[in-house]
Phi, psi and omega in degrees: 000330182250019164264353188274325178282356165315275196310335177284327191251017160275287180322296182334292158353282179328299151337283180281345129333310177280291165348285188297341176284300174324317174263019178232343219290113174274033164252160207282162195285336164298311188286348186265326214261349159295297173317303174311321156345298185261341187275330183267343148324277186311332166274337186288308198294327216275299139055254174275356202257349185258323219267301179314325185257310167312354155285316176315290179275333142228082151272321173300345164272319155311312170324317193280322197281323209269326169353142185260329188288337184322146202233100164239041157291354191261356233225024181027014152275173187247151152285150203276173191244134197254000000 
């Protein structure tokens, strides 16, 4: 839930942001809209490069939770039984 309201006010972010360069921008309108261009490339790539290692990490944690070997005594759970 709070990676999903991240990424809406990143996008939110984004928008307005991108609105306000445009309209403030002192550069001819090709060269802003190149920039703008590359600039949401670089957010898109940081992104997807933040979005992997939270898959990363918890895949990895599922792993640990399903792990048999998993240690629950302090924690009142049973390991599950196959």
């Amino acid at each position: 839930m709070k990676l999903v309201l991240f990424f809406r006010g990143m996008l939110l972010g984004a928008l307005v942001g991108g609105g306000l360069l445009l309209l403030l921008a002192p550069r001819s309108g090709e060269r802003t809209r190149a920039h703008v261009q590359e600039w949401m490339q670089s957010v898109w790539r940081e992104g997807q490069v933040a979005a992997e290692a939270k898959r990363m990490e918890l895949m990895a944690h599922i792993e640990e939770l399903q792990s048999p070997t998993r240690d629950t005594r302090h924690t009142g759970l049973r390991p599950i039984e196959e």
